[in-house]
N, C-alpha and C positions, 0 to 999 in steps of 0.2 A: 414698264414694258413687259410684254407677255412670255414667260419664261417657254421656251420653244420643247416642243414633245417629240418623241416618236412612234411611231408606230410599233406593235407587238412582231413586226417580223426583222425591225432595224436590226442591226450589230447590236449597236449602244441599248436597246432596250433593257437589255440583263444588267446595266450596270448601275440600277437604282439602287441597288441593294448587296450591301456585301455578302457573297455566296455564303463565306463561315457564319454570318451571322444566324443566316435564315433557318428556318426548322429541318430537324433530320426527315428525310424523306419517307414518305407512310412506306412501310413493307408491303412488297406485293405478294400476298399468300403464305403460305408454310406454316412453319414453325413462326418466325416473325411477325406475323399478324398476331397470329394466337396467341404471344407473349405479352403486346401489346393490349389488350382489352382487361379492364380494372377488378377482377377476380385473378386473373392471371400473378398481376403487376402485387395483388397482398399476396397470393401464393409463394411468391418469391423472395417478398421480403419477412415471411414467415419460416420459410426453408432457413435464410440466415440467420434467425433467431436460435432457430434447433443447433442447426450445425455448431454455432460459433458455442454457444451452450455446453453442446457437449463435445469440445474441445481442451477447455479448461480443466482444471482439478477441483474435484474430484474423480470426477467422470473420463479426464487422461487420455482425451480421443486425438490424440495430437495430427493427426494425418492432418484432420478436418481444416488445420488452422492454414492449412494453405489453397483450400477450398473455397471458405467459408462465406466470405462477404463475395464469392464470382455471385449466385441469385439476386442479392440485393442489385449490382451492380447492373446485370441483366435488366430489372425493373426501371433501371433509370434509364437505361438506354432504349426499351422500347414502350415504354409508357407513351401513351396519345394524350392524354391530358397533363399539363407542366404542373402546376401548381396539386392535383388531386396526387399525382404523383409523387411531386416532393413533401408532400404532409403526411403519406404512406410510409413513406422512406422514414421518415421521423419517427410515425408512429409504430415504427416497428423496433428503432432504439429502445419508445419507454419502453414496450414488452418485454426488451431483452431485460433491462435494467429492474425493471419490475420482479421481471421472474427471479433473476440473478442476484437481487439482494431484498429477498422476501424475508432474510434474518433483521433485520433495522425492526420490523414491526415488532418485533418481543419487545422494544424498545421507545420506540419511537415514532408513532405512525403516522407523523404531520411530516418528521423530518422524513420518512422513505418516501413520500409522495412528495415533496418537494423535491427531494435528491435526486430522484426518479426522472423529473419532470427536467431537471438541471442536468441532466446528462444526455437526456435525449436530443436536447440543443448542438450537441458536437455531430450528431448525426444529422440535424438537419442542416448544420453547416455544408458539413464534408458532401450532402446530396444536391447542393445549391451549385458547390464548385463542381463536384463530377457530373452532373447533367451539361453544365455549360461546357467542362470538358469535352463529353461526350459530342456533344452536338458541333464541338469544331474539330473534330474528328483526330483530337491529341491520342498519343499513344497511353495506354493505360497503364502498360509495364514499367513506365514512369511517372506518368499523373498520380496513381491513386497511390503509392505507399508515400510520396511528396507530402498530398492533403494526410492520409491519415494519421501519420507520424508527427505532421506539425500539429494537429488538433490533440494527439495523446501527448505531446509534450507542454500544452499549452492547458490539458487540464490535472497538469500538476500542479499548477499556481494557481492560485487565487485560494479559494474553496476550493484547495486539492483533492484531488482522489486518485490517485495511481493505480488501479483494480482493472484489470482483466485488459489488459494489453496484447497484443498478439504476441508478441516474445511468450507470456507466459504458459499459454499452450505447450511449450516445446522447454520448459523444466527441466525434466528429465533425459533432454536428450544432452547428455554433457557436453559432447564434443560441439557443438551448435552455440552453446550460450557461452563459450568462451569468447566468442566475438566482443560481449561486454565489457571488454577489460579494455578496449579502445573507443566503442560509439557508447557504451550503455546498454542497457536492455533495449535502445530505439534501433541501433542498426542489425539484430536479428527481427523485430518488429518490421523494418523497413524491407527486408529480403522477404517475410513470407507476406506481404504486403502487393510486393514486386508479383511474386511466381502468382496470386490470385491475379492480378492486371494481365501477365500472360494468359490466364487464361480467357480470361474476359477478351480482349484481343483476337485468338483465337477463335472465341465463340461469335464474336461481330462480325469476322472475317466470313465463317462458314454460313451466318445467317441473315446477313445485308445483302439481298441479291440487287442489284440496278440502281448501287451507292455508289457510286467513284469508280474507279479501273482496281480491279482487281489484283493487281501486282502489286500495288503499294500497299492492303489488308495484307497481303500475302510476306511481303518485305518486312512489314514492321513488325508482324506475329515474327519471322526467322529473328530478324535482330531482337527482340525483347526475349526469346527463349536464350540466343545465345548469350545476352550479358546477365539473364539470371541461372544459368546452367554455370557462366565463369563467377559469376557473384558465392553461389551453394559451394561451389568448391573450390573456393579460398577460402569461403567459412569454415568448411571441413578439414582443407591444411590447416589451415592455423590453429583452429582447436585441437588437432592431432599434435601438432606441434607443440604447445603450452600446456596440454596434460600429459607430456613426453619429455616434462623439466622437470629434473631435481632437484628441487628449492627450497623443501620443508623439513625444518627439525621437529621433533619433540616438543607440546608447550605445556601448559600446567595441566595437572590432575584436578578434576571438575567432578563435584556432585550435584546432580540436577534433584530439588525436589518438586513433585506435582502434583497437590490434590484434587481435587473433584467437588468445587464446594459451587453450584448456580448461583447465578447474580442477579438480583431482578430490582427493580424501583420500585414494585409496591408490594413487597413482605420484607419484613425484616429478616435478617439472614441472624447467624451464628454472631456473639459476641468477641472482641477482637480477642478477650482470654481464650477462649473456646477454640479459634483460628491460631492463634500461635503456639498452643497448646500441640494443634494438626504437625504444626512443621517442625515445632521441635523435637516429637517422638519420632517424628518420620527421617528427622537429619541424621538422628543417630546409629540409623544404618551406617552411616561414613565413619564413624570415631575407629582410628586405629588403619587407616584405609589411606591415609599418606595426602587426602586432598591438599590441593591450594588453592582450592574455592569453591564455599557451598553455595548453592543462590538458590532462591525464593522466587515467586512470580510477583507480580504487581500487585500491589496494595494488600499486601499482608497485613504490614504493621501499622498500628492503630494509628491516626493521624497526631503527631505534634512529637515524635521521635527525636526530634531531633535539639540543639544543643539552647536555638533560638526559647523554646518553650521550657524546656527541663532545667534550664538553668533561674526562672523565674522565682525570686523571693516575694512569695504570694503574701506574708505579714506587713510588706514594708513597699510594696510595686503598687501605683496610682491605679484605681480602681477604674479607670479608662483604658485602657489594654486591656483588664481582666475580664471585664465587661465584654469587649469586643471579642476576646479568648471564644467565652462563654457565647456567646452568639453565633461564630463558627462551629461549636459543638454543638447546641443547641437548636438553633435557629432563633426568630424574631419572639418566640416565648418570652427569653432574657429580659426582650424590652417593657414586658407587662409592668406594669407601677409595683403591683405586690411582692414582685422580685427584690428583694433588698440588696444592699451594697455585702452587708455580710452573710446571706446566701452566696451570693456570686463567687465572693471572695473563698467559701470553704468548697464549693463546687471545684475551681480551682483547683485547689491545693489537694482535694482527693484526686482528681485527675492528673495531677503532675505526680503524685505519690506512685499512684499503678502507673503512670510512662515507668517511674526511675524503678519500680519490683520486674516490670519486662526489660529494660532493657538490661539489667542487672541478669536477667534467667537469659536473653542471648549474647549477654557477651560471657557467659560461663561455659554455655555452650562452643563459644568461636574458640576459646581456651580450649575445649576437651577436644575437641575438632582438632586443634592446633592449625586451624586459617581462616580467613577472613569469612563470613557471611554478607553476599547482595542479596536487600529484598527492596521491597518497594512498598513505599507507603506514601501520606499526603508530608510534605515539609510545610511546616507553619511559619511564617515573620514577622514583625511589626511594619504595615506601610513607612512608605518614607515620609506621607503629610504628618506624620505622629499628631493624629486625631484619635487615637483608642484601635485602628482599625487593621485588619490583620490579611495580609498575602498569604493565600495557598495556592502551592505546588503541586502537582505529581512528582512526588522522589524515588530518586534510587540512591538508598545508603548501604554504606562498607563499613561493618564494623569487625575491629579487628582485634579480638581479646581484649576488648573493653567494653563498659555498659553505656557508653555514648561513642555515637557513630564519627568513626574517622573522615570517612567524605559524604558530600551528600550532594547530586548531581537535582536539579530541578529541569524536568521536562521542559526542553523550548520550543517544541511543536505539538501543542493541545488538539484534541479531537476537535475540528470547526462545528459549530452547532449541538455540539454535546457535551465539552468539557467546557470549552470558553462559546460566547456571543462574542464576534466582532466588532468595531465600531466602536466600544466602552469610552475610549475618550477622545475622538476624532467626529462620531456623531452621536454623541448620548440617544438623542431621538430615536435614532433609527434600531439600535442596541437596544432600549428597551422594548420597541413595539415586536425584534426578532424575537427577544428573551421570554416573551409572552408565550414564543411557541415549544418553548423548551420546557419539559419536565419541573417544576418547584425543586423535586429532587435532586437534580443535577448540579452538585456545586459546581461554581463557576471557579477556572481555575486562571491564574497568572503564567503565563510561558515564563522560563528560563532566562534569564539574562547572556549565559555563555554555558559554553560545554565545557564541563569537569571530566577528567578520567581520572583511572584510577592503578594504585601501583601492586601488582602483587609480585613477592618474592619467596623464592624456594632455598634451598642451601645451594645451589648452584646457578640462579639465573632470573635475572628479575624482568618482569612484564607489567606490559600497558593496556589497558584495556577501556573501552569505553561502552556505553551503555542507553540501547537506544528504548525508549518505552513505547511499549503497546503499537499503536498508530505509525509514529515518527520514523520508527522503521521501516516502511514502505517507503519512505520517501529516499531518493539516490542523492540528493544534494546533501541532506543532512548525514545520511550515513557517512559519505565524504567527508564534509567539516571533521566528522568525529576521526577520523582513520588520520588527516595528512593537518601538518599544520605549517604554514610559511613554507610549503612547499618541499616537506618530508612526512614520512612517513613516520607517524608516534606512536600509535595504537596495533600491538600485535593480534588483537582479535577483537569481537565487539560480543556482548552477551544482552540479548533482549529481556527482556521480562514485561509480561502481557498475562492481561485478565482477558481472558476468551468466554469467562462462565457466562458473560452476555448472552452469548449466540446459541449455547445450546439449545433442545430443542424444550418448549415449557413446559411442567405438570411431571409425575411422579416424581423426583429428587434427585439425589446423588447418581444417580444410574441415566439420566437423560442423555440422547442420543447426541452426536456431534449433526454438525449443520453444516452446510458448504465452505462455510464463511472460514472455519479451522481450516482447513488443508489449503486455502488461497493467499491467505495469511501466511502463512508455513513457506511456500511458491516462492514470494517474494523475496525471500533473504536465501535463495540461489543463487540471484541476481546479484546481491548485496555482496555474495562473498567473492563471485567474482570480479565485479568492477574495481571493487580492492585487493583483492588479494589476500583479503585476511577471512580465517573462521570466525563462523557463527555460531554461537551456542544460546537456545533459548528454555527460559524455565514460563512453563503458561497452566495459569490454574484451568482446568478441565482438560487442557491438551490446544496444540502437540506440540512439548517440549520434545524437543530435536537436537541433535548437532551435525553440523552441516560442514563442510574442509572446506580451503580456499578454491577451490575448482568447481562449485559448486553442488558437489554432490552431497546428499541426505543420508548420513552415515547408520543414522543413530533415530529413530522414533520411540517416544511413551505414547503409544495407541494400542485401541484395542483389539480384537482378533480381524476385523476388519481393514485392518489400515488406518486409512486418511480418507475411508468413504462414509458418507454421508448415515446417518443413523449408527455408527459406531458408541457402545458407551464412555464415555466422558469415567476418565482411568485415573485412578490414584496409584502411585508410585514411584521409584527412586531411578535416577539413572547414573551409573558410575563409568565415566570416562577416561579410564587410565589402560596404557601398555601393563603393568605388574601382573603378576600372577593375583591370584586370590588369596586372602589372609583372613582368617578367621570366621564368623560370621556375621556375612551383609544384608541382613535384613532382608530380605527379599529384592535386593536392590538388582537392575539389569544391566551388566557390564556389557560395554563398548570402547570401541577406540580411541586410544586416546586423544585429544587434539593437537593441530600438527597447524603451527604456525610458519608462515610464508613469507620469504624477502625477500621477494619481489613486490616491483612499486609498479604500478599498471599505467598505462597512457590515461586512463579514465581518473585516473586520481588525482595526476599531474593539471589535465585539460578542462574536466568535469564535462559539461554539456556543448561541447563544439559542436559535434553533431548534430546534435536535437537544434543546436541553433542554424546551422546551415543549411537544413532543410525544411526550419521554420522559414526562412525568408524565401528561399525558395518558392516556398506556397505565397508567401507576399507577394512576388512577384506575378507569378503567374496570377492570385487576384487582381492586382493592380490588371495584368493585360485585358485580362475578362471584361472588368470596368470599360477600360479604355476604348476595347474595343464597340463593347456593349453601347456604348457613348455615339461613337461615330456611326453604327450604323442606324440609331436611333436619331442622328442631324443628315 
């Protein structure tokens, strides 16, 4: 039977089609037209490139971060073309990403165009949801910090990258990032998230003429200004309030050292003599200065430090582990035929001879110190198949007035794509066809089994510390694990140690400029210190070794007369972290504060990611409705 019609003047004509579904209505005139037309629509998502840009550190523009995505947002809502527009939207993340981590290329230039290409995905998501947003005329003051916050918490995992969050624009403002110590870095993320949707809101209201009645633009712009005007200032009480506690003692006296040595994959650098040689004359600014902990940055000491390798009776150990030794220090040379059993074997036994002459000169050193030395270097082990074949780590070792390291902590979050290839034994295939894109150079490293800390004690008062490397620091889960265990609080501070020579800037040497990439790194353990409560203190060869309180403020930098801005030289120097007066002479070393440990235990330590996960689902939700609805009006 013939399904019955009506005519275009019926009632019922209008209701073939769900109103929310259909397209936003073309603007008539003004400004809105003019937004609309496809120079406009990249104009704007260009503008948010810049802004959002120079928001971040080094550049410190923090106003912007609450600006910054209203142009992009603009572009979505009056863009005429759906699909032209949403591929602009995209292509304006890689730009951003592109421009924003233009350091990877000293490195790496398959993996920053991949990285690049993999990040701009979260923006063509978060453009997919806010257009269909847009177009069912939700409020944005809620929509858009929903999508964006689920999407930054969502590219913490997998192939994480935790980098340039909206929270981290706003660093420096202390009293703001104390909100962290209950949502995380995501719910100041999600507040200047919020106040950009107000405005967007407002701008739709004043520039949608003969869209809906007017009173309800008008309504929803008042309600979205009034819960983010009460949202900012509960922010602001409460940070007023938790940097207005006194919770912190005295904790140990810390020598930071930091030289200035560039790291590159294709020249060989300094010999590891030559390099410990740097930190040993430089420590001894500290002797007689009362520390209770020198540290080193990352990968100082020459790879096999530690007890697994130095303990090895090379006359009488099967020639299948030494072999294997030898291929990790060597590489695939070892396997030549003309390489004999008794080459291998004295190769060996030289290289275990200079481990046990260094670690013998630093733990003479941690004696004349009178305390522990952290540094970082590769830990070696024997696999568990016991085929000949050898595990390395990235370690952090504590030695403590001996010539073999007391703890030795093994990195359990390796750089994705540059330390380790994933997949190794879950899809062999797929791990080697990635490993193909990764540097020859780049040993491939084994994550950690568990987190070690570490004990240090004074005549009056003993501490916990743990120790996050390089990378793994950015991340909030892991710094957690490290701070709380079975649900207390273990770890009185955390001390990073990071090779940043990566990123300098390449060509002439020791003197090469700093890159972005140092002070956003740096950013991140503001974060760190508040979500827990405890100080930060980091040693990074070229910079910027820092120390940071549990409130997250930046006490203490080794930078150059510059700051933390960009083309600054990459600084060799000492930093001495004690309340005492001054005693004798310290080498040139730069006194600061001392560190001031906190006991208090934060909601974020106790909870971890509630937040981030409550308004991940959140956005589930509201995609599922889009779907849904998308569905119906498409039957």
């Amino acid at each position: 039977m013939q399904r019955p019609t009506h005519k275009s003047g019926s009632p019922k004509a209008g209701k073939t089609r769900s109103p929310k579904a259909a397209a936003p209505p073309r603007p008539r005139g003004g400004a809105a037209e003019w937004l609309g037309r496809w120079w406009a629509v990249v104009g704007l998502c260009l503008l948010t490139v810049v802004l959002l840009t120079f928001s971040f550190a080094p550049w410190n523009g923090w106003p912007l971060g609450y600006l910054a995505l209203v142009p992009w947002m603009l572009a979505l809502a009056f863009g005429r073309r759906g699909r032209l527009t949403l591929w602009t939207a995209a292509a304006a993340g890689l730009v951003f990403w592109a421009a924003n981590l233009y350091w990877l290329t000293w490195i790496t230039p398959v993996g920053y165009a991949a990285g690049s290409m993999y990040l701009s995905l979260f923006w063509l998501a978060a453009a997919v949801m806010l257009r269909a947003a847009l177009r069912r005329r939700w409020p944005m003051w809620l929509t858009l910090p929903v999508v964006w916050v689920a999407l930054e918490y969502v590219r913490t995992h997998g192939v994480g990258f935790p980098w340039h969050f909206l929270a981290h624009s706003q660093y420096a403002r202390t009293t703001l990032i104390q909100i962290a110590d209950l949502t995380g870095q995501y719910g100041l993320s999600f507040l200047l998230a919020m106040i950009n949707g107000v405005i967007v809101d407002a701008a739709l209201a004043a520039l949608r003429r003969g869209d809906g009645p007017r009173w309800w633009a008008r309504r929803r712009v008042i309600v979205g200004a009034a819960v983010a005007v009460t949202a900012l200032g509960g922010v602001i009480g409460y940070g007023a309030w938790r940097l207005g506690q006194k919770t912190q003692t005295l904790g140990p006296v810390i020598g930071i050292v930091q030289e200035a040595v560039p790291t590159t994959l294709y020249r060989r650098g300094e010999g590891p003599q030559k390099t410990l040689r740097r930190y040993t004359a430089a420590s001894e600014a500290f002797i007689g200065q009362q520390c209770d902990l020198v540290i080193w940055p990352e990968t100082v000491l020459p790879a096999g430090m530690n007890s697994e390798v130095r303990s090895i009776r090379t006359s009488r150990a099967p020639i299948g582990p030494l072999r294997g030794l030898a291929r990790v220090l060597l590489g695939d040379k070892v396997d030549d035929p003309r390489v004999t059993d008794r080459a291998v074997r004295d190769f060996v036994w030289r290289y275990i001879d200079d481990l046990n002459k260094w670690g013998i000169e630093v733990g003479l050193l941690s004696t004349g110190l009178r305390c522990p030395i952290l540094a970082g270097g590769s830990a070696l082990r024997p696999a568990a198949e016991q085929d000949g074949s050898w595990i390395v780590s990235n370690g952090a070792l504590l030695f403590d007035r001996s010539p073999m390291p007391k703890v030795v902590y093994a990195k359990v979050h390796p750089v994705p794509f540059s330390e380790y290839v994933p997949f190794r034994t879950s899809w062999p295939w797929l791990h080697r066809k990635l490993r193909g894109f990764v540097p020859p150079s780049m040993a491939q490293l084994v994550p950690g089994e568990r987190i070690r800390r570490f004990a240090l004690s004074s005549d009056k008062q003993t501490w916990t510390l743990a120790s996050p490397i390089c990378y793994e620091g950015t991340f909030a889960r892991i710094c957690r694990r490290m701070v709380m265990d079975r649900g207390r609080k273990v770890a009185h501070l955390l001390v990073n140690i990071s090779n940043d020579g990566w990123f300098v800037q390449p060509g002439g040497g020791e003197t090469n400029g700093l890159s972005t990439e140092h002070a956003q790194h740096l950013v991140a353990y503001c974060f760190r210190a508040v979500e827990n409560r405890v100080p930060i203190v980091r040693a990074v060869n070229t910079g910027i070794s820092a120390s940071v309180d549990s409130n997250g403020r930046i006490i203490a930098v080794l930078a150059g007369r510059r700051g933390l801005g960009v083309g600054s030289p990459a600084q060799a120097g000492q930093l001495l972290l004690t309340s005492a007066e001054a005693k004798g002479d310290e080498g040139g070393a730069i006194r600061a504060p001392q560190v001031l440990v906190d006991s208090r235990v934060s909601v974020y330590s106790l909870a971890g990611d509630v937040f981030a996960w409550l308004v991940s689902a959140a956005a589930v939700i509201m995609l599922g409705w889009i779907l849904c609805r998308k569905k119906k009006a498409g039957a």
